[in-house]
C-alpha positions as CSV (number, residue, x, y, z in Angstrom):
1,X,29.2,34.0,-18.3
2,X,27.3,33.8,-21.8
3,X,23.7,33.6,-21.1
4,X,22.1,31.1,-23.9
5,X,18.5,31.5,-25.0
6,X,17.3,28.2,-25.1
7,X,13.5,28.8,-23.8
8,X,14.4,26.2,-21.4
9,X,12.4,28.2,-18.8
10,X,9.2,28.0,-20.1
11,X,9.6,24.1,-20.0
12,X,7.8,22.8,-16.6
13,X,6.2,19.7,-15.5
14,X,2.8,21.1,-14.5
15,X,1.2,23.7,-16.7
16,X,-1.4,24.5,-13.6
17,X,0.9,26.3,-11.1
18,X,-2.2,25.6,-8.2
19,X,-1.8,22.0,-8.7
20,X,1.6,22.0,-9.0
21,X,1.8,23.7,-5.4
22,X,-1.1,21.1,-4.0
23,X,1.4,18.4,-4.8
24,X,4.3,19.3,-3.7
25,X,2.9,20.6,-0.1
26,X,1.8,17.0,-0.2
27,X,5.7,15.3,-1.2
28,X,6.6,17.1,2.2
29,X,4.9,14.6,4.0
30,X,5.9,11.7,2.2
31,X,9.5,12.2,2.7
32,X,9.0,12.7,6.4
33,X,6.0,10.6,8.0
34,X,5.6,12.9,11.0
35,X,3.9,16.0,8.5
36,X,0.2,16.4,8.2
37,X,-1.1,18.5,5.1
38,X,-4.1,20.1,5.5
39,X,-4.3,20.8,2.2
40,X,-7.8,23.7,2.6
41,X,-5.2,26.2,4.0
42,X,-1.9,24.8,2.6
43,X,-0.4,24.4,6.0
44,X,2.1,21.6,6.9
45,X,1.8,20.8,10.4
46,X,3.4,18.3,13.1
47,X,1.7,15.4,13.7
48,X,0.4,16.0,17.9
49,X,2.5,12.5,18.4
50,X,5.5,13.5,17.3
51,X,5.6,16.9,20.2
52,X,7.2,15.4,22.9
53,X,6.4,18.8,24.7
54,X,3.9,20.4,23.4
55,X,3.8,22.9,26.0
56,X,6.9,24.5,24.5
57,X,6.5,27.4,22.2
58,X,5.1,26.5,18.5
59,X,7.1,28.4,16.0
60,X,5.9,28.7,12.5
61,X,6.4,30.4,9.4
62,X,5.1,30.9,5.8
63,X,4.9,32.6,2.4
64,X,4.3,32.2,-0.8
65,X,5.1,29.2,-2.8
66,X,8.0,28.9,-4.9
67,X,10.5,29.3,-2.7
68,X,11.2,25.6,-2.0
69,X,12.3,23.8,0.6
70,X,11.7,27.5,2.1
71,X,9.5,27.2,4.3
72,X,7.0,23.8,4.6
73,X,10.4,21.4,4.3
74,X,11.7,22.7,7.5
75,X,8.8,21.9,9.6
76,X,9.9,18.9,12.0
77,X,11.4,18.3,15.4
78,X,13.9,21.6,16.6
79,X,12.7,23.5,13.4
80,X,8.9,25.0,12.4
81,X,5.9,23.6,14.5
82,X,3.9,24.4,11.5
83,X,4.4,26.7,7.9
84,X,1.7,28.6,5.7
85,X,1.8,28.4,2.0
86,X,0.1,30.8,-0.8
87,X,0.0,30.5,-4.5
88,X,3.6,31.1,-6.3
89,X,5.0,33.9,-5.2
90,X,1.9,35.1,-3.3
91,X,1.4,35.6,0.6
92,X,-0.9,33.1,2.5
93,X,-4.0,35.0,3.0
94,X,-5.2,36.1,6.7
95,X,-7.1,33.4,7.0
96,X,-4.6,30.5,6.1
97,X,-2.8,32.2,9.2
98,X,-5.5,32.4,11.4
99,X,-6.3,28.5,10.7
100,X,-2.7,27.6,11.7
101,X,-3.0,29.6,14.8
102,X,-6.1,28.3,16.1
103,X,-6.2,24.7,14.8
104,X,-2.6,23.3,13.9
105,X,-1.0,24.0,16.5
106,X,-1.1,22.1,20.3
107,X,-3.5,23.5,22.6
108,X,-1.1,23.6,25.5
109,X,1.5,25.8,23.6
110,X,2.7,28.3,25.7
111,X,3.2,30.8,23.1
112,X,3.7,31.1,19.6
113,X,6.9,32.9,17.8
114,X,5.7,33.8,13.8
115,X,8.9,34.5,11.5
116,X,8.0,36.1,8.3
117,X,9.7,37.8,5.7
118,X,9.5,41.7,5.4
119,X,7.7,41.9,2.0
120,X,4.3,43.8,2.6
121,X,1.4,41.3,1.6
122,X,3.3,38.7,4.0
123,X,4.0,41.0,6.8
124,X,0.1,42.5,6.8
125,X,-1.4,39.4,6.0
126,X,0.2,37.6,8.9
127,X,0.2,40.8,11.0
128,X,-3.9,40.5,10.3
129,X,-3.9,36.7,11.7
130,X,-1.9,37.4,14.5
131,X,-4.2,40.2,15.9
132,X,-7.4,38.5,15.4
133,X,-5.2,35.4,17.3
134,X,-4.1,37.9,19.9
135,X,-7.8,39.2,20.2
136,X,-8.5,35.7,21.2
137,X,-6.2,36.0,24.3
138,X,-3.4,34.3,22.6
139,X,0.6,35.4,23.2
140,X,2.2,35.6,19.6
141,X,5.5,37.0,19.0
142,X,6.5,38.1,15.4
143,X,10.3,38.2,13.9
144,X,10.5,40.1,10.6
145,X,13.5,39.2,8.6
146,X,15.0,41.8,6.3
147,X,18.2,40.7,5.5
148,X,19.2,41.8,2.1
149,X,21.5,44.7,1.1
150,X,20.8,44.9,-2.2
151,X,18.5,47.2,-1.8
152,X,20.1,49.9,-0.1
153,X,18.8,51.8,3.0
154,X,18.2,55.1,0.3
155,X,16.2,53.0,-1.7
156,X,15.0,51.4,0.6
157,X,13.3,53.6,2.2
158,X,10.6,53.4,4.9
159,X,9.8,49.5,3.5
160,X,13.3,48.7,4.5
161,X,15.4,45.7,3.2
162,X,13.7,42.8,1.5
163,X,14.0,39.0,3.6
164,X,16.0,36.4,1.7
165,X,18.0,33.2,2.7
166,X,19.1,34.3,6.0
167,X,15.2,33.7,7.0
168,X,16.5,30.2,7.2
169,X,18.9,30.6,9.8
170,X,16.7,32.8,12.2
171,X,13.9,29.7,11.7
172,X,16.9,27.2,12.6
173,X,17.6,29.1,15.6
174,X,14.5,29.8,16.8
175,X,13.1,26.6,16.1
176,X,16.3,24.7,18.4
177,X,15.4,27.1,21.0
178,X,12.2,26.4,21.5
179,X,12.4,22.8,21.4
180,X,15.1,23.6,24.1
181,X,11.9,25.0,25.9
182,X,12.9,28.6,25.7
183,X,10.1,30.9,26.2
184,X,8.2,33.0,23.5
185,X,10.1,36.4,24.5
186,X,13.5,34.6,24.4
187,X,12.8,32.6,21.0
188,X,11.7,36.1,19.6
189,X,14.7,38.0,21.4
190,X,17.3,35.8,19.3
191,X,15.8,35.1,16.4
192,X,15.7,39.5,16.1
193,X,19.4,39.4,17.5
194,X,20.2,36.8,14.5
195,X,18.6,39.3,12.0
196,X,20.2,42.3,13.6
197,X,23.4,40.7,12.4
198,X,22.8,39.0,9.2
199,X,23.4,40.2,5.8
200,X,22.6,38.7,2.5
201,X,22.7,39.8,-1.0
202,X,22.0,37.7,-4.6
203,X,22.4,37.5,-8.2
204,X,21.4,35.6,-10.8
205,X,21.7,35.1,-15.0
206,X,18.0,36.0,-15.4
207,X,14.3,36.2,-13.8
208,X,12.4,33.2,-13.0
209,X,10.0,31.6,-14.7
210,X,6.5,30.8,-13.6
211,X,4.5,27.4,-14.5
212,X,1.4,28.1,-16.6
213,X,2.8,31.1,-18.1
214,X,3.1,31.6,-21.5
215,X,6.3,31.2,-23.8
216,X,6.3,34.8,-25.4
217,X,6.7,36.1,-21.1
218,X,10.1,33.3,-21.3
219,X,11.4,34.6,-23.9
220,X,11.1,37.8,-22.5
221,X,12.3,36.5,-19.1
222,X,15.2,35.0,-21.0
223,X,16.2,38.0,-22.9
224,X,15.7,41.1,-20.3
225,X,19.5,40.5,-19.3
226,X,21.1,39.8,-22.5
227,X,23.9,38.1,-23.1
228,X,26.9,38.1,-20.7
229,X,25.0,40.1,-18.0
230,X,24.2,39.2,-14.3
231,X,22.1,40.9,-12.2
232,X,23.3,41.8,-8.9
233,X,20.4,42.4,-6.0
234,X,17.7,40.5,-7.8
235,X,15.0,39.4,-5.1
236,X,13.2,36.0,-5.2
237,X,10.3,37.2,-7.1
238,X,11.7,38.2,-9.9
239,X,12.2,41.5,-8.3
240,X,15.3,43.9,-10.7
241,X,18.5,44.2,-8.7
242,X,20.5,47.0,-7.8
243,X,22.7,47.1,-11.0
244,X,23.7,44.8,-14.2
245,X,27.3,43.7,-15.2
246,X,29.7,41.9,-17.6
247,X,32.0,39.9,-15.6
248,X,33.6,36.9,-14.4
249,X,32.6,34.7,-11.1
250,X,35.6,36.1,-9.0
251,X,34.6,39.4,-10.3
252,X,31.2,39.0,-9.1
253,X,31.9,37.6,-6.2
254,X,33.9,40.5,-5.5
255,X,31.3,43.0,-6.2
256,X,28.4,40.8,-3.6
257,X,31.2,40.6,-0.5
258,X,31.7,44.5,-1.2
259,X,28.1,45.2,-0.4
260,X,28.1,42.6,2.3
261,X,31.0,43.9,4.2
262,X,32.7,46.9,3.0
263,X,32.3,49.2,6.0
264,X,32.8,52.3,3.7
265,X,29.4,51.9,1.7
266,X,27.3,53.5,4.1
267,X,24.3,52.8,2.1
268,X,24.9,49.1,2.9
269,X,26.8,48.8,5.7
270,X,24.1,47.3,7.6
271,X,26.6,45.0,10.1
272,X,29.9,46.1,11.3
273,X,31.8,42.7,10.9
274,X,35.6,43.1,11.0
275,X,38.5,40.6,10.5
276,X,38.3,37.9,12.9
277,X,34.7,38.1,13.7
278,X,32.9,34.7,14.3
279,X,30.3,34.1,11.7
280,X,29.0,32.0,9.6
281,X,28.3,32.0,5.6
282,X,25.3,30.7,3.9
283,X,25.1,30.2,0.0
284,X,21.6,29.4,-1.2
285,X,20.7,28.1,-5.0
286,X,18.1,29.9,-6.4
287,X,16.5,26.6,-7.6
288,X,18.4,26.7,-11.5
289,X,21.9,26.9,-10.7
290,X,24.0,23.4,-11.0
291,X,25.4,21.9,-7.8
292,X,28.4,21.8,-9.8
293,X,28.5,25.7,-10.5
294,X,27.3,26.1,-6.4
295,X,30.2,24.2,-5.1
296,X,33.2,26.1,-7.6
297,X,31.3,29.3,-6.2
298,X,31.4,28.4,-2.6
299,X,35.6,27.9,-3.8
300,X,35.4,31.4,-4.7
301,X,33.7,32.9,-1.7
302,X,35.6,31.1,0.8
303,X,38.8,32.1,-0.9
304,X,37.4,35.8,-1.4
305,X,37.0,35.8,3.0
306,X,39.8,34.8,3.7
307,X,42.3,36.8,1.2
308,X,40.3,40.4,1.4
309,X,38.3,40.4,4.8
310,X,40.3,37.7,7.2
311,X,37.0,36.0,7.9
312,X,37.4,32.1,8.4
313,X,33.7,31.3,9.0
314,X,32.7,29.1,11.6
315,X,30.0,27.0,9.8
316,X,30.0,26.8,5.8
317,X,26.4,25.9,4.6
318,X,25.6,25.3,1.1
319,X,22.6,24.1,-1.1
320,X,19.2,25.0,-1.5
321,X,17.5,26.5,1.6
322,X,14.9,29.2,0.4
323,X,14.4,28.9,-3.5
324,X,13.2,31.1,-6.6
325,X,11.8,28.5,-8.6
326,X,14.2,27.7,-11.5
327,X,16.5,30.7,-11.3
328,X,19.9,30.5,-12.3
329,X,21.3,32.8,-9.3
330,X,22.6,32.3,-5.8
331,X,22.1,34.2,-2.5
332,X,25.3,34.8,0.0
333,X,24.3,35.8,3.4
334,X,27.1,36.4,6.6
335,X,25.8,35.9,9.5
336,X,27.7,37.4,12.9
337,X,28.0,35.3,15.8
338,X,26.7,37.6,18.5
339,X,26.6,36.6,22.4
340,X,22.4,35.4,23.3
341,X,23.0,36.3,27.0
342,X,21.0,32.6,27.5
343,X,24.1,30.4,28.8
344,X,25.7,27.6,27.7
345,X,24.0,25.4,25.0
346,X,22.1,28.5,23.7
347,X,24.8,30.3,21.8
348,X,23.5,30.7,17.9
349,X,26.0,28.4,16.7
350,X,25.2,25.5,19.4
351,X,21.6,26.2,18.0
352,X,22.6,26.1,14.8
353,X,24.2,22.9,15.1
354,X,21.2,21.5,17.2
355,X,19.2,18.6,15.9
356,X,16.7,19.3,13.6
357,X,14.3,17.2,11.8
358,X,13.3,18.7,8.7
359,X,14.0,17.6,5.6
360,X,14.7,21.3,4.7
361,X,17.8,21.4,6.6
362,X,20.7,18.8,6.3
363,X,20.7,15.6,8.2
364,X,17.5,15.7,9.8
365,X,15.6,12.9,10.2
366,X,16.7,10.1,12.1
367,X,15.6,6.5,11.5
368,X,14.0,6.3,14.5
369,X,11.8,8.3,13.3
370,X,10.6,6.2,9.8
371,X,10.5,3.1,12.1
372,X,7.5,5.2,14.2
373,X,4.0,3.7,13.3
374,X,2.2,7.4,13.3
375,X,-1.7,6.7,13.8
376,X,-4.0,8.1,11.7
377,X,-6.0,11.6,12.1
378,X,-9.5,11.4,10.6
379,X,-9.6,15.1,8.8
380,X,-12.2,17.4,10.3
381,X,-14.3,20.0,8.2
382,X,-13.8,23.3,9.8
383,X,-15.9,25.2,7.3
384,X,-18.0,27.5,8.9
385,X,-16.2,27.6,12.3
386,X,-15.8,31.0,14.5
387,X,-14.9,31.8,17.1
388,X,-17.4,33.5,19.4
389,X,-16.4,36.4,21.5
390,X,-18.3,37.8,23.5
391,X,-17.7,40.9,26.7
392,X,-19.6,43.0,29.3
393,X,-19.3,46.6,27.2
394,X,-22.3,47.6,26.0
395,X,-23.7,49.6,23.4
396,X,-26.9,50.9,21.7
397,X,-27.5,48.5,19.0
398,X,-30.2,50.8,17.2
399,X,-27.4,53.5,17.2
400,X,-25.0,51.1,16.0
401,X,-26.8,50.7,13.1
402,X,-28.0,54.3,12.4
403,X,-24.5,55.6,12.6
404,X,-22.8,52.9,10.7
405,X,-25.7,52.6,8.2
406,X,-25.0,56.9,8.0
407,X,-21.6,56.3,7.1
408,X,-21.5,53.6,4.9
409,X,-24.5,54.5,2.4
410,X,-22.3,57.6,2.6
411,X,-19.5,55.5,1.5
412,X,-21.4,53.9,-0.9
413,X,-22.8,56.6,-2.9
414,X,-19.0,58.3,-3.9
415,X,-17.6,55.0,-5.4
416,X,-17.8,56.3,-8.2
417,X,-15.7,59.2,-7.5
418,X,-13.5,57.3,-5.7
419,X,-13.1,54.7,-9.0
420,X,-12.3,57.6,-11.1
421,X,-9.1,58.8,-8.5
422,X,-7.9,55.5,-8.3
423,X,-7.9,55.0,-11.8
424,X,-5.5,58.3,-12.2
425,X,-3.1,57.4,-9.5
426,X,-4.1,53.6,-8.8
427,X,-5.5,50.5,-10.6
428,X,-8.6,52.2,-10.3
429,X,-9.9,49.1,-7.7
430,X,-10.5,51.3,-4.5
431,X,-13.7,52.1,-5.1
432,X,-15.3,48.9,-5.7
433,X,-13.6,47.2,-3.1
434,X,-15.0,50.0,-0.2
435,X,-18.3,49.7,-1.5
436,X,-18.1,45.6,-1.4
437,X,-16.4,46.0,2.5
438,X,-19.7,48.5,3.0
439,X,-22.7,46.2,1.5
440,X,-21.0,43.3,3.2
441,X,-21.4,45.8,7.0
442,X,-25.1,46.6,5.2
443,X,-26.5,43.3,5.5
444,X,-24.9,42.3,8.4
445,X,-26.6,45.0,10.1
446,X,-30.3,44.0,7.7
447,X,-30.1,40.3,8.4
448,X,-27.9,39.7,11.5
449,X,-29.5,40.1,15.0
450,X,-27.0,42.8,16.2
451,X,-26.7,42.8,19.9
452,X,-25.6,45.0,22.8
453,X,-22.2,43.3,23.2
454,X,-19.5,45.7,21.7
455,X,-16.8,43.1,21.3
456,X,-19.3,40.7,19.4
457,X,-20.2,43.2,17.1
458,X,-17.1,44.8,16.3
459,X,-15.4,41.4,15.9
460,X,-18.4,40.2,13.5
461,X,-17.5,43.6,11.8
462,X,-14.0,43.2,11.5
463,X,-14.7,39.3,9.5
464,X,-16.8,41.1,7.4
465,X,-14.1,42.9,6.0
466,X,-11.5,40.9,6.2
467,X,-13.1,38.3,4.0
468,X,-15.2,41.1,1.6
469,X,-12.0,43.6,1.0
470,X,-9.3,42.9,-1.0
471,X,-5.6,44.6,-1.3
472,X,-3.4,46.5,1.3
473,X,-6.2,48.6,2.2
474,X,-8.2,45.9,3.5
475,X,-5.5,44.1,4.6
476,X,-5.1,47.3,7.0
477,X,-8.2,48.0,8.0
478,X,-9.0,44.5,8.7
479,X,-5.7,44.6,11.3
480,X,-7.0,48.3,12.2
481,X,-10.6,46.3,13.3
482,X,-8.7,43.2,14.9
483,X,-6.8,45.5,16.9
484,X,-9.6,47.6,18.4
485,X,-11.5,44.7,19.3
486,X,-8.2,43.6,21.1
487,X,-8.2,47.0,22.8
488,X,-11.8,47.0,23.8
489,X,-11.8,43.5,25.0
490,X,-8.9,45.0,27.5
491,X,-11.5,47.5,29.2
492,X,-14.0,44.6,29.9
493,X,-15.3,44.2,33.4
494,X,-16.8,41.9,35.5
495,X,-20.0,43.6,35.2
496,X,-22.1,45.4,32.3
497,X,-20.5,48.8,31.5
498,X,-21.7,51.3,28.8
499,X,-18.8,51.7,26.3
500,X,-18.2,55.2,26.6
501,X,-16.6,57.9,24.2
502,X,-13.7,58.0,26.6
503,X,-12.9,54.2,26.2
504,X,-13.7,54.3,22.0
505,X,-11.0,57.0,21.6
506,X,-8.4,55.3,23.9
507,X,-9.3,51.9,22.0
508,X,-8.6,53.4,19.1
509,X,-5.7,55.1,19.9
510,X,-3.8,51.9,20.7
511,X,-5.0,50.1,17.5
512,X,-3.7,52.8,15.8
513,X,-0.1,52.0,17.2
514,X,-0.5,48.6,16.4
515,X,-1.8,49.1,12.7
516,X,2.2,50.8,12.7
517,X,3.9,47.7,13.5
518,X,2.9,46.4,10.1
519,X,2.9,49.8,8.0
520,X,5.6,52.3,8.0
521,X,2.9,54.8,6.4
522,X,2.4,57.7,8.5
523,X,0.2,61.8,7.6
524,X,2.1,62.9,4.6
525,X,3.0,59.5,2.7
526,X,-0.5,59.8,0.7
527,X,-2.3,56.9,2.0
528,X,-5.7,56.5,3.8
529,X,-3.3,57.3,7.0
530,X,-3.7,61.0,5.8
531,X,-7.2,60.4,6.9
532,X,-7.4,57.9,9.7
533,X,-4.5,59.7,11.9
534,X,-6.4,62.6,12.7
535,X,-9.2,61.3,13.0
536,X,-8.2,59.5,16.1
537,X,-5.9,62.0,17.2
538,X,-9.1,64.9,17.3
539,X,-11.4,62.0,18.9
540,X,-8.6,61.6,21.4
541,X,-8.1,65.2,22.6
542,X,-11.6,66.2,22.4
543,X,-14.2,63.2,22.3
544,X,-16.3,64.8,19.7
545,X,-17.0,62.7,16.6
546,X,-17.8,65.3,14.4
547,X,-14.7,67.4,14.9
548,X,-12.7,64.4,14.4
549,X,-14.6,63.3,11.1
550,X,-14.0,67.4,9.8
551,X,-10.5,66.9,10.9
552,X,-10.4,63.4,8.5
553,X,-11.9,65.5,6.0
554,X,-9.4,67.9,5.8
555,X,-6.3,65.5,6.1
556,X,-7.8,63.7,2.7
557,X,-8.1,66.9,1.1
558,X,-4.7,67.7,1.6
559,X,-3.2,64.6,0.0
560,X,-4.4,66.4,-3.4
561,X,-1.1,67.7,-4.8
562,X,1.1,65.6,-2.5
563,X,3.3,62.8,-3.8
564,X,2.7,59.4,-2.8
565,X,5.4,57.4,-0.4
566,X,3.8,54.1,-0.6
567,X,1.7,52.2,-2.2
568,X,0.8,51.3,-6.1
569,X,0.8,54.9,-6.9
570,X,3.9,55.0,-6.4
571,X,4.8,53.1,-9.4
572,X,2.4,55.0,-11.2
573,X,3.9,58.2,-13.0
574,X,2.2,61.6,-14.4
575,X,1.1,64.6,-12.9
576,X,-2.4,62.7,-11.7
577,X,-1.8,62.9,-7.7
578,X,-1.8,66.8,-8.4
579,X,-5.2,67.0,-9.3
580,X,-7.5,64.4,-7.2
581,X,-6.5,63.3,-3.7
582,X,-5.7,59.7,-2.3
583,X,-9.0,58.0,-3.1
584,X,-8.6,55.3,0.0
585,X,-7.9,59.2,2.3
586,X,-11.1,60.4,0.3
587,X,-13.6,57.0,0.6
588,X,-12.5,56.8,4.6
589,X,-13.5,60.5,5.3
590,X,-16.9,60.6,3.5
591,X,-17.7,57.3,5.8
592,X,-16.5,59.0,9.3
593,X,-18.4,62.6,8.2
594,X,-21.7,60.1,7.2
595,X,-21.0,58.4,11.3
596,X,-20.8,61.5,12.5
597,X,-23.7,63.0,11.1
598,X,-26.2,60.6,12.4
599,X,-24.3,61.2,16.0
C-alpha cells in the first residue's frame, strides 16, 4: 500500500463548496422524479402524490453534506420521508429541522421517527428542532446511531461512539417499517434494537479533501500519513483514527475484524456476536476508493469471516452508502440479526430486503414509477412564518421585563470579563455571543408588545435565541427554552391561572432532564451545567429565586481550578482553567443573580 502524492485531492469540479452542495441536492431529484428540493433549507422531500399513506409515520434524517448518497439519496418509497442537509461536513442548523418538521412532511402523519448520527452539532441541532416541534404538540421519536468502535468506550468517554455507515441500515429498517404502517414507538424501538447490535469501524490512505480549499491544506492532507501508512478508525470528517500502520490488505483486514468482533478487547467489545450468529456485513466506499479495490476487499472480508470467526453473513452489501467526499478508505460494519418481537414480515432482514425506492439504496426505483406524470407544486415563500402559541398561564408582563431586563444588562455589562476567560480556555467567543442572545431579549422586551401569556412570551424568547446565539451553548440553551415552554404548555388549563413559583420550578426541572437527552454534561464536567444545575435544583427544593441564583453563583465559582470534560476547552492545553472559571458557568450566573435581584 504505497501512498502516492499526486495532489490529486485538491483537484474538484466546483471551487465553491455551497454551490457545489446546491446542485447536487438538486441531481437527487432528477434521477428520481418523485423528490422535491426545497432548496432554502436544503431538504429533499417526497412529493404528497407519491405517499400512498400518508398517515403512516414520516421518517427522516440529515447531516452535513459530504457524505453522499448518505442521507438525501435515500429519501423515496420504504426509505426517508424527507432528509436535512448542511454545508460539507456541517450539521443542518435548528431551523433547517424545524422547516422539515412543520412543512415537508404530510399533515396527517401520525408521528415522526428522526435518525441522526451521534456527533454533537447534529444531535443538539436536531434535538433543538425536535423540541420546539414537540412544543407544538407534535410526537417525534429520535434514534441516535453510534456505531463505530474505533473510538473505544475509554476514549470515548461520555460522547460515546461516533455514527458511521451502519446509519444506513437503521434508516433502511426503519424506513420499511413504517411504510409497513408500524407506529412511531415501534419504528423507534427497532431502529435502537438495530443500533444496539451493529458495529462498524474504518480506515482509509489519507484525510479528505474539501472543495474550495487551498492546495498548500492537500498537500498537507496528502502527506499527514506518509507513505505506506493507513489509518485505522478515521471518522468521515477527517477525524484521526485510533492508530496508524504499515501493512497489507489481509493484514488490515485482520486488525478492523479484531476490533469488530474479538470478544477479548473489552474496550471494543460493544456486541457479543459468536460463530454462527445471523448477521449481516456492510462495506461502504468512502467516496475515493476504486470499485475495483472495494470488490478484492469484500474477497478478503468475506474470506477473513468465515476462516477466523465462522460467520457466513446473511446479506453481503457493498458500494457507497454514506460517503467522505473523495477519501480513499472503506467502512465495515456487522450488523446482528436480533429477534423485533413484531411477527412475521417484520424481522430486520425481511425489512432489509423490503422495497425501497431510493436511489441511495440498490434497486429502488421501479419503472412504474418514471412512467408517473407527477404534477407540479407552485413553491411557497415561507419567510417570515411562526408559529403562534399561545395558553391560559399568566404572568406580570411589567415584572417580566424588570427581572429579565435586571438580568440581562447584568449579563451584558461582564462580557468583557467573560471574553477574556474564554479566550484562556476557549476561542474566546462566549462573551460576545451572550451579550448578542441578551440585546436580541433587550429589544424584544423595548419594541415588542409583551403580553400576559407565559407560553407566548417564553416561546418568543426562546426564537430569540435560537436565531441570535451561535455554538453549543446556544444550541443548549435554545433546547433548554424549547423545553420549558413544552413543560409549561403541559400545566395549561381551561381557564386563566397565575404561573406560580411552584409550576416555574417543576417546569424547569423537566426541561432540565430533557436538555440531558442531548448532552452528557453534568456538575463537575466544567460547562455552564456547573451553573444551571443548581440553580434549578435550589429553586426546586425551596422556591426562592435568590437562593437558587447564590447557589449558581457558587457552582460557577467552583469550576475555577477544575478540568474541563467537554467542550472546546478541552482541546485547549495550559494551566488557564486553573486560574478563571468556565466563562459560559460565569456569564449564566451574573444573569440569574441580576433576575433575582429585581425579584
Amino acid at each position: 500500500m504505497q501512498l502516492s502524492i499526486t495532489m490529486a485531492t485538491a483537484k474538484h469540479y466546483f471551487d465553491d463548496p455551497n454551490k457545489a452542495v446546491l446542485l447536487g441536492l438538486r441531481g437527487v431529484t432528477l434521477t428520481n422524479p418523485s423528490l422535491l428540493f426545497d432548496e432554502k433549507n436544503k431538504i429533499i422531500y417526497r412529493h404528497p402524490s407519491s405517499i400512498a399513506s400518508p398517515k403512516n409515520v414520516s421518517v427522516i434524517c440529515g447531516g452535513g453534506s459530504g457524505h453522499e448518497p448518505g442521507f438525501s439519496a435515500f429519501v423515496g418509497q420504504g426509505a426517508l420521508t424527507a432528509c436535512v442537509a448542511g454545508t460539507i461536513f456541517a450539521s443542518p442548523s435548528a431551523q433547517q429541522v424545524q422547516a422539515c418538521l412543520s412543512q415537508r412532511l404530510p399533515a396527517e402523519t401520525e408521528g415522526v421517527v428522526v435518525v441522526v448520527t451521534n456527533y454533537t452539532g447534529d444531535v443538539l441541532n436536531f434535538g433543538m428542532g425536535i423540541e420546539k416541534a414537540r412544543a407544538m404538540g407534535k410526537k417525534i421519536e429520535m434514534v441516535v446511531v453510534a456505531d463505530d468502535v474505533g473510538v473505544g468506550r475509554a476514549k470515548g468517554g461520555k460522547v460515546g461512539r461516533r455514527g458511521l455507515s451502519g446509519t444506513a441500515l437503521v434508516v433502511k429498517v426503519c424506513g420499511a417499517l413504517a411504510e409497513a404502517g408500524a407506529s412511531a414507538n415501534d419504528c423507534a424501538k427497532v431502529g435502537r434494537l438495530v443500533v444496539d447490535n451493529l458495529v462498524s469501524v474504518g480506515a482509509s490512505l489519507s484525510r479528505v479533501h474539501v472543495p474550495g480549499k487551498s492546495l498548500e491544506e492537500a498537500k498537507y492532507e496528502e502527506e499527514r500519513l506518509g507513505p505506506g501508512l493507513v489509518e485505522i478508525g478515521m471518522g468521515i470528517h477527517n477525524e484521526p483514527g485510533c492508530e496508524k500502520v504499515k501493512t497489507d490488505l489481509p493484514g488490515l483486514v485482520k486488525i478492523m475484524l479484531a476490533q469488530l468482533l474479538d470478544q477479548n478487547d473489552k474496550d471494543r467489545a460493544y456486541v457479543k456476536i459468536e460463530k454462527g450468529d445471523d448477521t449481516v456485513l456492510l462495506i461502504n466506499n468512502f467516496g475515493g476508493t476504486s470499485n475495483l479495490e472495494l470488490s478484492g476487499a469484500v474477497t478478503e472480508i468475506v474470506n477473513q469471516l468465515d476462516r477466523y470467526y465462522g460467520l457466513h453473513p446473511r446479506r453481503i452489501i457493498s458500494g457507497t452508502f454514506f460517503g467522505s467526499l473523495n477519501g480513499p478508505g472503506f467502512i465495515i460494519s456487522v450488523l446482528k440479526l436480533a429477534d423485533t418481537g413484531l411477527g412475521s414480515g417484520k424481522s430486520i432482514l425481511e425489512l432489509l430486503d423490503a422495497p425501497a425506492e431510493a436511489t441511495g439504496w440498490s434497486a429502488s426505483v421501479r419503472p412504474e414509477t418514471w412512467e408517473k406524470k407527477y404534477g407540479q407544486i407552485e413553491p411557497t415563500d415561507e419567510e417570515g412564518r411562526n408559529d403562534q402559541v399561545s395558553s391560559n398561564l399568566k404572568l406580570d408582563p411589567s415584572m417580566l421585563k424588570s427581572s429579565l431586563r435586571s438580568g440581562l444588562d447584568k449579563l451584558i455589562s461582564c462580557e468583557a470579563e467573560v471574553t477574556r476567560y474564554d479566550s484562556i480556555v476557549g476561542d474566546g467567543d462566549c462573551g460576545v455571543g451572550l451579550k448578542r442572545g441578551a440585546e436580541g431579549i433587550i429589544r424584544y422586551l423595548e419594541e415588542d408588545d409583551v403580553t400576559a401569556d407565559a407560553l407566548s412570551s417564553l416561546s418568543a424568547i426562546a426564537n430569540i435565541v435560537e436565531s441570535t446565539m451561535d455554538g453549543t451553548s446556544g444550541a443548549l440553551y435554545a433546547i433548554f427554552l424549547n423545553a420549558l415552554a413544552a413543560n409549561i404548555r403541559k400545566q395549561d388549563s381551561a381557564n386563566p391561572t397565575d404561573l406560580t413559583p411552584s409550576m416555574w420550578a417543576h417546569a424547569l426541572g423537566e426541561s432540565l432532564q430533557a436538555l440531558g437527552v442531548y448532552t452528557p454534561a453534568l456538575p463537575g464536567d466544567r460547562t455552564l451545567m456547573d451553573a444551571l444545575v443548581p440553580f434549578v435544583e435550589t429553586l426546586e427544593a425551596t422556591g426562592n429565586t435568590k437562593q437558587a441564583a447564590e447557589a449558581a453563583k457558587r457552582g460557577a465559582d467552583n469550576t475555577k481550578g477544575m478540568k474541563a470534560s467537554l467542550g472546546r476547552s478541552v482541546y485547549v492545553g495550559g494551566e488557564g482553567h486553573k486560574e478563571v472559571p468556565d466563562p459560559g458557568a460565569y456569564g449564566l450566573s451574573q444573569f440569574l443573580m441580576g433576575l433575582a435581584e429585581a425579584l
